[in-house]
C-alpha positions as semicolon CSV with decimal commas, in nm:
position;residue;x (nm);y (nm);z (nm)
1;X;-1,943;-2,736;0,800
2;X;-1,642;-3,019;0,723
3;X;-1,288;-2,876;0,705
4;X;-1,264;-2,911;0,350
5;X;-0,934;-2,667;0,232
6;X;-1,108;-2,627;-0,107
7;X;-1,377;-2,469;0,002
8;X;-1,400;-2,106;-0,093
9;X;-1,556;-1,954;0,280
10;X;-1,708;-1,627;0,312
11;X;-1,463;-1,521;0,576
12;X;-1,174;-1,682;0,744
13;X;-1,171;-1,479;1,159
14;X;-0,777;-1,571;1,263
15;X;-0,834;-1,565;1,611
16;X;-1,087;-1,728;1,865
17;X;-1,101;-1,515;2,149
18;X;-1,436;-1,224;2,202
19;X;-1,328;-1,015;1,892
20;X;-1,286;-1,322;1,708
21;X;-1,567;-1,521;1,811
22;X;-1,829;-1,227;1,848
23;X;-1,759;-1,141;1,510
24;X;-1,786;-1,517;1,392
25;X;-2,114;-1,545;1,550
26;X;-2,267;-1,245;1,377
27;X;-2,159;-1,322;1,029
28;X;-2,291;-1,748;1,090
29;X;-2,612;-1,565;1,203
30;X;-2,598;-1,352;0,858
31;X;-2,552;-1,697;0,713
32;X;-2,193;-1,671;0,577
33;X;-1,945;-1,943;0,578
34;X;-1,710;-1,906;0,880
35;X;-1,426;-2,025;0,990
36;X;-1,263;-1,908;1,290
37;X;-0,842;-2,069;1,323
38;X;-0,757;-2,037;1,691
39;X;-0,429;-2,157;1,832
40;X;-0,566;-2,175;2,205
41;X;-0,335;-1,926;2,343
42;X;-0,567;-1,639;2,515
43;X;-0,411;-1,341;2,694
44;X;-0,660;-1,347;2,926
45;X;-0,610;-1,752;3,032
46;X;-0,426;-1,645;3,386
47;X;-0,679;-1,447;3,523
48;X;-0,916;-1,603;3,774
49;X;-1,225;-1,423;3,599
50;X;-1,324;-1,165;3,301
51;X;-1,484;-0,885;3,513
52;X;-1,693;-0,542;3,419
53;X;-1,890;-0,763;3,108
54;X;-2,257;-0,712;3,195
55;X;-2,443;-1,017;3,304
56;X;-2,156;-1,196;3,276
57;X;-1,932;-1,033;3,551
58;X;-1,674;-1,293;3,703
59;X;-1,709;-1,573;3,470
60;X;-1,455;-1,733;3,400
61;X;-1,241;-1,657;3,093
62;X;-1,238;-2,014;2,987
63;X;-1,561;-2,088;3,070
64;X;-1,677;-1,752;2,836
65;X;-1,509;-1,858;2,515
66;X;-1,653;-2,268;2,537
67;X;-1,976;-2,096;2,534
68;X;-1,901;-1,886;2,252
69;X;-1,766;-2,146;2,069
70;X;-2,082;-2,364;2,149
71;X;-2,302;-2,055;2,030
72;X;-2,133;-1,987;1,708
73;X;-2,107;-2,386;1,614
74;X;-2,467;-2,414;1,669
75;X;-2,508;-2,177;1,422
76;X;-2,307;-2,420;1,175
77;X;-1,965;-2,218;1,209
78;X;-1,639;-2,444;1,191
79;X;-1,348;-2,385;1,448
80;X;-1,055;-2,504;1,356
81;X;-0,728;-2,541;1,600
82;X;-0,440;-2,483;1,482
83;X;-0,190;-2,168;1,387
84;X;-0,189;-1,996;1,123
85;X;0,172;-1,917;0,938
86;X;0,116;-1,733;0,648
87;X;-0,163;-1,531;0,459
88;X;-0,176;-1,457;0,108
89;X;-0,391;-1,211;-0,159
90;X;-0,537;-1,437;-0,411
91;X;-0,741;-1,443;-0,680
92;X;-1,085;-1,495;-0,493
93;X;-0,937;-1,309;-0,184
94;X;-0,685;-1,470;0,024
95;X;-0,543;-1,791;0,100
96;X;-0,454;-1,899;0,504
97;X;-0,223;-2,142;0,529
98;X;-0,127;-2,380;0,850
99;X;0,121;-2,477;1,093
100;X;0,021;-2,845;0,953
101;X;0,079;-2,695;0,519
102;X;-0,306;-2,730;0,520
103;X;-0,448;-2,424;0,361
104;X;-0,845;-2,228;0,373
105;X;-0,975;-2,027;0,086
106;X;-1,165;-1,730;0,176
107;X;-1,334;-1,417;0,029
108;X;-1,273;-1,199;0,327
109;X;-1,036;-1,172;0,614
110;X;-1,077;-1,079;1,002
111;X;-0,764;-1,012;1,218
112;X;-0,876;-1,131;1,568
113;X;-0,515;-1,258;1,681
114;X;-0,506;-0,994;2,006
115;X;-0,178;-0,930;2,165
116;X;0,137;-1,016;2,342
117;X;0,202;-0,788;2,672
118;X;0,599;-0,766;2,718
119;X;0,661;-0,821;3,071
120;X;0,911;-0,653;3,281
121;X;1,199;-0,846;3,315
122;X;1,219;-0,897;3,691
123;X;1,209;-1,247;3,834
124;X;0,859;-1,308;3,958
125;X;0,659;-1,105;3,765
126;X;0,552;-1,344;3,485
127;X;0,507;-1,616;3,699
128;X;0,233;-1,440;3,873
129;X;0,099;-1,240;3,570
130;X;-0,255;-1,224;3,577
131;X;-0,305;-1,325;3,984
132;X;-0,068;-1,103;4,169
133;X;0,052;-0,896;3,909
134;X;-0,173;-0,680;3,739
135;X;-0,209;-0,417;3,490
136;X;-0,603;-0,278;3,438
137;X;-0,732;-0,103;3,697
138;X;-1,107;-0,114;3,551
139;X;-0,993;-0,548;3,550
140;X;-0,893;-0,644;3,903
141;X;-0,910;-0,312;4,073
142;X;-1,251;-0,397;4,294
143;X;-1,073;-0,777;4,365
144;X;-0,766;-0,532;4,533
145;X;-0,955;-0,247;4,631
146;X;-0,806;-0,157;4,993
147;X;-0,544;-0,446;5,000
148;X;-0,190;-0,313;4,983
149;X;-0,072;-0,240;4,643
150;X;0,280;-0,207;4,457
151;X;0,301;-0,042;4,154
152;X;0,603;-0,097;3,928
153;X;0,843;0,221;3,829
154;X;0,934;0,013;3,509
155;X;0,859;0,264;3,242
156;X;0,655;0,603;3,168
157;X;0,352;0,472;3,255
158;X;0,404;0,386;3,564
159;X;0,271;0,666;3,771
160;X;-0,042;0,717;3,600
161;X;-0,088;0,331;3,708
162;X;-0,026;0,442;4,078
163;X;-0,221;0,737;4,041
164;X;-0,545;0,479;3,881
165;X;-0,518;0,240;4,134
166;X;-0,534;0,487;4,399
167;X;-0,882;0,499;4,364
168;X;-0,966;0,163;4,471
169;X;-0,690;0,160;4,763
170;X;-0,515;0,406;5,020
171;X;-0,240;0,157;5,085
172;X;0,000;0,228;4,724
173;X;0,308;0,227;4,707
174;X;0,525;0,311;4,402
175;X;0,876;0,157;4,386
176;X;1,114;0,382;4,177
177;X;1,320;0,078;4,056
178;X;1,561;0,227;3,758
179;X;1,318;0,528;3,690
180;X;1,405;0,832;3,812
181;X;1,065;1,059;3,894
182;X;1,052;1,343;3,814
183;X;0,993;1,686;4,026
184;X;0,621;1,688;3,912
185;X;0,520;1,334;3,936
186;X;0,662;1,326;4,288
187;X;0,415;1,628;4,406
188;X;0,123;1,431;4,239
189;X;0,225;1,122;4,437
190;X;0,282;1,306;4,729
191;X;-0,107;1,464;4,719
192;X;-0,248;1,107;4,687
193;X;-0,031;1,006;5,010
194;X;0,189;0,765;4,762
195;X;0,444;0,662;4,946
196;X;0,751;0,588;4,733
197;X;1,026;0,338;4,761
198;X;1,389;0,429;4,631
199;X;1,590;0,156;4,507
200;X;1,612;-0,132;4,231
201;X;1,385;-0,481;4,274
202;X;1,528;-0,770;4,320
203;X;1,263;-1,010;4,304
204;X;0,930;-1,062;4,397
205;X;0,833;-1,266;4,707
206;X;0,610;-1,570;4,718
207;X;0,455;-1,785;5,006
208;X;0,240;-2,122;4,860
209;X;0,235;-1,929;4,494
210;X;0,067;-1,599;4,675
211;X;0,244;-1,259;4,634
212;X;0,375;-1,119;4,958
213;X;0,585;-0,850;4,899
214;X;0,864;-0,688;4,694
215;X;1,267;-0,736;4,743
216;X;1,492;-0,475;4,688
217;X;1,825;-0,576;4,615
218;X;1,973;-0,407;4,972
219;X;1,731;-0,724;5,103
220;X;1,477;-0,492;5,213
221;X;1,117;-0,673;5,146
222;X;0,795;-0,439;5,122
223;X;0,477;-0,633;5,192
224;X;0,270;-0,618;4,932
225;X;-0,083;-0,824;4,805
226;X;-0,070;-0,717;4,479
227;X;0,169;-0,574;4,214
228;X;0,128;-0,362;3,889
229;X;0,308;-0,315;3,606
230;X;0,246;-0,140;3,307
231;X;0,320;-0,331;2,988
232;X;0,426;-0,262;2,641
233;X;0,106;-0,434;2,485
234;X;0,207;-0,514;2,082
235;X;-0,052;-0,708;1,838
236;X;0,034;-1,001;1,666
237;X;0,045;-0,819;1,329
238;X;0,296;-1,072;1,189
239;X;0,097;-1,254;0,966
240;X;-0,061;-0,969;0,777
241;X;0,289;-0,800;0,732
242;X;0,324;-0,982;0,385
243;X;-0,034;-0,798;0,308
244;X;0,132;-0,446;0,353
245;X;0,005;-0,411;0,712
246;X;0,255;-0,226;0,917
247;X;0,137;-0,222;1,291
248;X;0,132;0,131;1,363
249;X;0,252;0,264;1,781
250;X;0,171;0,444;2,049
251;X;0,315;0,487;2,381
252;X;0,144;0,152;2,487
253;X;0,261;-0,004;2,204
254;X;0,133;-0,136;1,850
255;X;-0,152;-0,259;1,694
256;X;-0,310;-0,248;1,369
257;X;-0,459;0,035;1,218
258;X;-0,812;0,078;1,103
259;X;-1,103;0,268;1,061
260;X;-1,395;0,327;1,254
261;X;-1,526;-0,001;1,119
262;X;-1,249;-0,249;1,173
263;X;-1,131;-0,204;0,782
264;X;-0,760;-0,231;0,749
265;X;-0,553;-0,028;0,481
266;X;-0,605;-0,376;0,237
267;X;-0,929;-0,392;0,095
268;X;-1,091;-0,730;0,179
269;X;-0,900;-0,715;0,566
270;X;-1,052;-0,629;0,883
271;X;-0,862;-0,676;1,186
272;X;-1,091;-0,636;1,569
273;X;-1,032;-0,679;1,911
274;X;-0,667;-0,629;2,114
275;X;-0,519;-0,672;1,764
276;X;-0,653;-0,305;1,673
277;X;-0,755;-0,162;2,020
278;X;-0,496;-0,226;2,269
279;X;-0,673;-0,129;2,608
280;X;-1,006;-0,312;2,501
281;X;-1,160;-0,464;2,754
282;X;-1,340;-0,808;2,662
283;X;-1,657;-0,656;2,666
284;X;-1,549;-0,384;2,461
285;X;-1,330;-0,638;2,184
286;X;-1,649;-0,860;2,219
287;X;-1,851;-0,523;2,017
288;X;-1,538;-0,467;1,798
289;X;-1,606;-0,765;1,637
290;X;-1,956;-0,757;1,570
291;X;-1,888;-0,379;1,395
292;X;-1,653;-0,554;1,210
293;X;-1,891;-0,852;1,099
294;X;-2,161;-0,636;1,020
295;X;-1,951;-0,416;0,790
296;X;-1,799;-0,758;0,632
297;X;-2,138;-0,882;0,560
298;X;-2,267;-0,567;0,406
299;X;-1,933;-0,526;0,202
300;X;-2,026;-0,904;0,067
301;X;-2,340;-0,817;0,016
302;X;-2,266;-0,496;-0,221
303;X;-2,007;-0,691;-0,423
304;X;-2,296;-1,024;-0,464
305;X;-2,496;-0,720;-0,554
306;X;-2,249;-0,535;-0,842
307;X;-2,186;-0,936;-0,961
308;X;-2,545;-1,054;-0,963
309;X;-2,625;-0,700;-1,211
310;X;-2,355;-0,743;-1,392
311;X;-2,495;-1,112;-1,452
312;X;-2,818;-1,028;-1,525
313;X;-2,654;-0,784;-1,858
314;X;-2,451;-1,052;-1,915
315;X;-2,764;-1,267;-1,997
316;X;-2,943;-1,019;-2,194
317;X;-2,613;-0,989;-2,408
318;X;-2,541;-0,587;-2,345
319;X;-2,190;-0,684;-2,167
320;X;-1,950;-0,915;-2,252
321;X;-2,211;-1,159;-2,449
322;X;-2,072;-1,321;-2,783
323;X;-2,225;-1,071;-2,961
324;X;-2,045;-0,772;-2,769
325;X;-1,680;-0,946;-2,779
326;X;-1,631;-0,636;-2,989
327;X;-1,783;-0,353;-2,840
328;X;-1,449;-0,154;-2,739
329;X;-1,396;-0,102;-3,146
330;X;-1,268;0,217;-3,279
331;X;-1,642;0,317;-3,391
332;X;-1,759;0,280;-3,025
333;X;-1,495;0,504;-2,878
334;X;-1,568;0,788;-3,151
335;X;-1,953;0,791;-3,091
336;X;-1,792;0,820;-2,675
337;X;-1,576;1,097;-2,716
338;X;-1,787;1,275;-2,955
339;X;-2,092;1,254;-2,770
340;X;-2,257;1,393;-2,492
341;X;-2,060;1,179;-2,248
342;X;-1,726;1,329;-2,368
343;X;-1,767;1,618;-2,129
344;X;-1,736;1,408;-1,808
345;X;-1,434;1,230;-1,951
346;X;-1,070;1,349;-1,937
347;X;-1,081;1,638;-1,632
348;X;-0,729;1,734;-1,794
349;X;-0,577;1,619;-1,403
350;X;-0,401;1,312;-1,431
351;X;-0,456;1,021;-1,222
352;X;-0,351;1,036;-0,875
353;X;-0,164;0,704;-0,870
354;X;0,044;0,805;-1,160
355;X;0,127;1,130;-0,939
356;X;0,237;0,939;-0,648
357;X;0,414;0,568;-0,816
358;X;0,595;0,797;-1,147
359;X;0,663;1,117;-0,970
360;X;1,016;1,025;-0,827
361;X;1,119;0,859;-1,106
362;X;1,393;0,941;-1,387
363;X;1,217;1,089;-1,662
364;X;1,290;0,821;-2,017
365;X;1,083;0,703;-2,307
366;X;0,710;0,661;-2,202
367;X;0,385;0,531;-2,379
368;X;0,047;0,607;-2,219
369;X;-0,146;0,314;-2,385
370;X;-0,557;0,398;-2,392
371;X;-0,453;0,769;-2,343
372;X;-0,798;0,906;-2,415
373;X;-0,764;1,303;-2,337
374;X;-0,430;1,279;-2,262
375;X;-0,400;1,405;-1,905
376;X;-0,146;1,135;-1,745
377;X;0,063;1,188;-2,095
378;X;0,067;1,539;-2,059
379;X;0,175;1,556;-1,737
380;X;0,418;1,297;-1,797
381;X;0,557;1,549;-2,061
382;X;0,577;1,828;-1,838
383;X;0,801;1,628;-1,635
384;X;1,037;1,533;-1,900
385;X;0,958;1,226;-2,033
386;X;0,917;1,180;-2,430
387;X;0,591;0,997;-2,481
388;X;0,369;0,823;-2,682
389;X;0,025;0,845;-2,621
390;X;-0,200;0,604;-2,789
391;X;-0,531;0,553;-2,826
392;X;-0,805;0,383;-3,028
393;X;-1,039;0,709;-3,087
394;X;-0,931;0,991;-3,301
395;X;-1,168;1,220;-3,164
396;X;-0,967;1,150;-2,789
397;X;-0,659;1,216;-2,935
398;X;-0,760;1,501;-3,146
399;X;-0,836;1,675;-2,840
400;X;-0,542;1,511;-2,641
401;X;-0,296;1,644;-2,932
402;X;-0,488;2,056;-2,836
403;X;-0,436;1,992;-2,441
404;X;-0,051;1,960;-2,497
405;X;-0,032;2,256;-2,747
406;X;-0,196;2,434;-2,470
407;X;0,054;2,315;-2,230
408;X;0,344;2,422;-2,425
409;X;0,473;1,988;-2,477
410;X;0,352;1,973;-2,762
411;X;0,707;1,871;-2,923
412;X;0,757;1,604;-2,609
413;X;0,424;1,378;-2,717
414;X;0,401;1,197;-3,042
415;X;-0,003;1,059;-3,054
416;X;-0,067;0,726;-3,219
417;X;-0,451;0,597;-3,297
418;X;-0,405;0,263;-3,270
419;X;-0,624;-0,040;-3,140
420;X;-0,403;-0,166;-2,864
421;X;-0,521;-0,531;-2,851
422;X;-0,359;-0,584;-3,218
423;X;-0,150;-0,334;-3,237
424;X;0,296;-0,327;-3,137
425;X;0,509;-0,067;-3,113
426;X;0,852;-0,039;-3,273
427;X;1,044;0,026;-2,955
428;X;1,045;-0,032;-2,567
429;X;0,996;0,163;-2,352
430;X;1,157;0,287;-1,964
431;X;0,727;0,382;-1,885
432;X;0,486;0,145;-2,015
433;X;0,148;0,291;-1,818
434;X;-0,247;0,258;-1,862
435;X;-0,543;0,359;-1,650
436;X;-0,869;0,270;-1,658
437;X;-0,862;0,081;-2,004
438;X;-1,121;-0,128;-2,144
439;X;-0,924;-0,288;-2,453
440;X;-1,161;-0,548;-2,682
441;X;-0,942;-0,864;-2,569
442;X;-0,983;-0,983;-2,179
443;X;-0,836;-0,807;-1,937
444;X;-0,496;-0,981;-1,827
445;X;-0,389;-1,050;-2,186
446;X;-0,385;-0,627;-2,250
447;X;-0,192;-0,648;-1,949
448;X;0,051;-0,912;-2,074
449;X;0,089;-0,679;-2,428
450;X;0,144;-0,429;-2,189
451;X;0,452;-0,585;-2,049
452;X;0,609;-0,739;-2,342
453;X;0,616;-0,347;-2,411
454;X;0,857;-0,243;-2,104
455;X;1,241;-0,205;-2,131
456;X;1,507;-0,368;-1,881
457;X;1,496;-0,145;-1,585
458;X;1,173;-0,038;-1,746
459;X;0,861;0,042;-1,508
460;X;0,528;-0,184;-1,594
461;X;0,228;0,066;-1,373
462;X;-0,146;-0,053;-1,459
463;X;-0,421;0,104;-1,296
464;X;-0,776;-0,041;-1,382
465;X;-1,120;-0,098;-1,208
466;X;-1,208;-0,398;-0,980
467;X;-1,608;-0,444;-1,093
468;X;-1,690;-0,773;-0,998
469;X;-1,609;-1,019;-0,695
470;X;-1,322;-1,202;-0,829
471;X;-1,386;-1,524;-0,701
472;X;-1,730;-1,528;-0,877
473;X;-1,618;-1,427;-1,196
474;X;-1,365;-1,663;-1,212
475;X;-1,630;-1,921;-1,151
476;X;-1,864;-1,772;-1,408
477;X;-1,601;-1,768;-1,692
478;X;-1,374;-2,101;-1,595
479;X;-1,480;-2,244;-1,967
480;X;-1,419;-1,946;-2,205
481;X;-1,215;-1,653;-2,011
482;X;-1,365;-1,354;-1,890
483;X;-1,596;-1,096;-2,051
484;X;-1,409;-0,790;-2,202
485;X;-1,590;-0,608;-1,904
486;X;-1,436;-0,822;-1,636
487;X;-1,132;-0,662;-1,397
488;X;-0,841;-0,825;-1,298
489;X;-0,770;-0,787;-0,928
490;X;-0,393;-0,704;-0,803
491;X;-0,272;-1,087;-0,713
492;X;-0,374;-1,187;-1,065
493;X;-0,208;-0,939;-1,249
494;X;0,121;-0,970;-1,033
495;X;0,072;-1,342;-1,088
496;X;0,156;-1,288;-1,468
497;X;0,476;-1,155;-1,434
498;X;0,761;-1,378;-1,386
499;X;0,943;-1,291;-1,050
500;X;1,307;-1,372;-1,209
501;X;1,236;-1,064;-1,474
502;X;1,027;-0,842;-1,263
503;X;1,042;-0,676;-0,868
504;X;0,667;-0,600;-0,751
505;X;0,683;-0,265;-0,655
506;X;0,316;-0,190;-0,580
507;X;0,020;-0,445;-0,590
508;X;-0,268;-0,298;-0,446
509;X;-0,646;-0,249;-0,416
510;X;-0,815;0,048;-0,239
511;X;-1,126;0,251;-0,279
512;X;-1,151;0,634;-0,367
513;X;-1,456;0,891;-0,358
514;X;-1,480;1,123;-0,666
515;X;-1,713;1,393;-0,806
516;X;-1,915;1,315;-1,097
517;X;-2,130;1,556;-1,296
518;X;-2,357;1,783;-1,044
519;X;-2,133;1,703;-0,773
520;X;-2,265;1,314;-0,745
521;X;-1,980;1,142;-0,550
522;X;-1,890;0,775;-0,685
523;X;-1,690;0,552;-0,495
524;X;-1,418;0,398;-0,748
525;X;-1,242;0,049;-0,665
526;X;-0,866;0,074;-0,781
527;X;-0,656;-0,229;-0,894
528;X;-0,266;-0,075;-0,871
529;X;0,024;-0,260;-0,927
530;X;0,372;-0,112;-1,033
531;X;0,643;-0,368;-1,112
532;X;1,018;-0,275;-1,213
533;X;1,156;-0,507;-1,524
534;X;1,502;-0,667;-1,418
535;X;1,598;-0,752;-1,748
């Protein structure tokens, strides 16, 4: 595969060490187009050899990654070098730009960028990071096991390091440094026959680049072979920061969060490897990743799946054919609401992103627009807004206009049947909301009525359905704009409103589980995005 920046790729892995790699293998394999950015920088480059990897114990860590950069390739995967400065949500997914400007398209991201271990600061200690100085018992501890061993008093961890690497020596010793130990950690030191050193380092000694010992700054120098040091291990979570991705801590240090499967909090995202797992091993980053692929693949799979359906109506005219441009009309909403569907519609609970982006708000002028039942208007009422619920079927409104009389707000709602692609209201308002509306013009130009409706320091908060793979409908309906059917993911709505008038608040996608009728759970894809109007 060429390095062509216009190509739209499958997936994008940031990252070329195991997590990154492993993962890029599986999903070349699955026959996806990968690309895997790596800036050449592993943590791991110091260390003489990756150990405790089955059949592969003491190879060396260069030596591991050129072949699994030579096994992915051969599966046509493209490795680019190079560091990446900036990701994006777009349309089709997200956009990766370069150190060199150059930019890759892709539908799905991996976060395989590991981490950065921050070093105590004493002189010597970085220079022999990886060889004399050492961290991972389960790592190095058989190429020290009974040489004479330091251990570090540089933070909290420290003596559960001494009390580890007792197990592969009887010759520790734990340096107190600036850390004062407490009453308890001293007896368990004192069982393991740990001696311990008072006094602040000064340095560590060399002879020919070989650790030697450890001077204190009274000039006192402990032989040592080997030194540890527990470090405060943080991902490189930088880039996704502009995604919403806040690394999340422990006492180890940060990382990014995700679930069992490598999924981030942003749909489309999956981060593997020391970037989510701080104490992985390689062996164990090496499986993170192929989770992660796996669970990428399948999620591409489902949404090819949903599109390719959604196609197939398409061509036999029952969704958003010429001849159903005009299926949302006020006729097709009455036969809804009065049939036998209208008992699964309207729950009378009101959406749960309303609850969470409205409910701190100052209560003003608001108009629900596609209101249906009313539930998000009536609890907007009982909150103290004045609102306008609108909506294109009588019958909805007929019942919304009971709900409120049965919630005692009936004076704080005024309900309007109106078909919201055509009509305008007389006023602005300080709320303009909708959820879940399927209006008979496309998609983002209800959204742009919608916002032409707000009032300076008004609040603009759509919530809608993402159906179809973005990037694929966008492709279908380049010539003549997209089905009345089609959703409008978070980046393009956001990308309609001009950032001198409005703030993004919110832009979001995320999935939710719901109960249906006899208890049949649905997952449902939200689109959120919540914008404040400057003027």
């Amino acid at each position: 595969m060429g390095n062509h920046t216009d190509l739209l790729r499958d997936v994008v892995v940031i990252g070329g060490g195991a997590a990154g790699l492993s993962a890029a293998l599986t999903l070349a394999r699955a026959r996806r187009t990968v690309t895997v950015v790596d800036a050449g920088a592993p943590r791991n480059a110091p260390a003489d050899g990756v150990h405790g990897l089955l059949a592969l114990d003491g190879v060396s860590p260069i030596e591991l990654l050129a072949r699994g950069r030579d096994e992915f390739t051969g599966y046509g995967g493209e490795i680019i070098a190079g560091e990446v400065v900036e990701v994006s949500c777009a349309s089709y997914g997200f956009r990766v730009v370069l150190r060199d400007e150059s930019a890759l398209l892709a539908r799905r991201l991996l976060i395989a960028t590991g981490l950065v271990d921050q070093l105590p600061d004493i002189p010597g200690v970085r220079d022999q990071w990886g060889r004399g100085v050492l961290h991972c018992p389960y790592c190095h501890g058989w190429e020290v096991r009974d040489r004479r061993i330091g251990v570090l008093g540089t933070d909290a961890m420290a003596v559960h390091k001494a009390v580890l690497f007792r197990q592969w020596s009887a010759d520790v010793v734990y340096f107190a440094h600036t850390r004062q130990l407490d009453p308890e950690d001293r007896v368990k030191l004192d069982a393991l026959g740990i001696d311990v050193v008072d006094g602040t380092i000064l340095r560590l000694e060399t002879v020919d680049d070989r650790l030697t010992g450890v001077r204190l700054h009274d000039e006192t120098v402990v032989p040592v072979d080997a030194v540890v040091v527990s470090t405060q291990m943080v991902a490189r979570a930088e880039l996704v920061a502009g995604l919403g991705i806040e690394p999340a801590s422990n006492p180890a240090g940060a990382f990014i969060e995700t679930d069992q499967f490598g999924a981030t909090s942003v749909p489309g995202v999956w981060a593997a490897g020391n970037s989510s797992d701080i104490g992985a091993q390689v062996g164990a980053a090496a499986a993170a990743g192929a989770l992660a692929a796996q669970h990428i693949n399948t999620d591409l799979i489902m949404r090819d799946l949903d599109d390719a359906v959604s196609a197939a109506a398409t061509e036999t005219g029952s969704v958003g054919s010429s001849d159903s441009k005009h299926a949302f009309d006020n006729d097709y909403w009455d036969r809804i609401w009065q049939g036998d569907r209208a008992a699964a519609m309207g729950s009378g609970q009101p959406n749960p992103h309303l609850v969470r982006e409205v409910g701190g708000l100052t209560p003003g002028t608001a108009l629900e627009a596609g209101c249906g039942a009313g539930a998000e208007a009536i609890w907007l009422a009982e909150r103290g807004w004045q609102v306008t619920g609108a909506d294109i079927a009588a019958a909805a409104l007929d019942r919304a206009a009971e709900r409120a009389g049965d919630a005692g707000v009936a004076e704080r709602v005024e309900w309007v049947q109106a078909d919201l692609s055509t009509w305008a209201p007389d006023q602005r308002y300080d709320l303009v909301t909708t959820h879940y509306a399927h209006p008979a013009i496309p998609q983002l130009e209800f959204y742009d009525r919608l916002a032409s409706w707000v009032a300076p320091a008004g609040t603009l908060l759509i919530v809608g359905h993402l159906h179809h793979d973005a990037a694929t409908d966008r492709h279908r309906h380049e010539s003549d704009g997209p089905p009345v059917s089609a959703s409008a993911t978070a980046a393009t709505v956001i990308a309609r409103l001009d950032p001198v008038q409005w703030e993004i608040v919110t832009a979001e996608e995320s999935r939710r589980t719901v109960s249906g009728p006899e208890c049949h759970e649905t997952t449902i894809h939200d689109v959120v995005v919540r914008a404040f109007r400057r003027r």
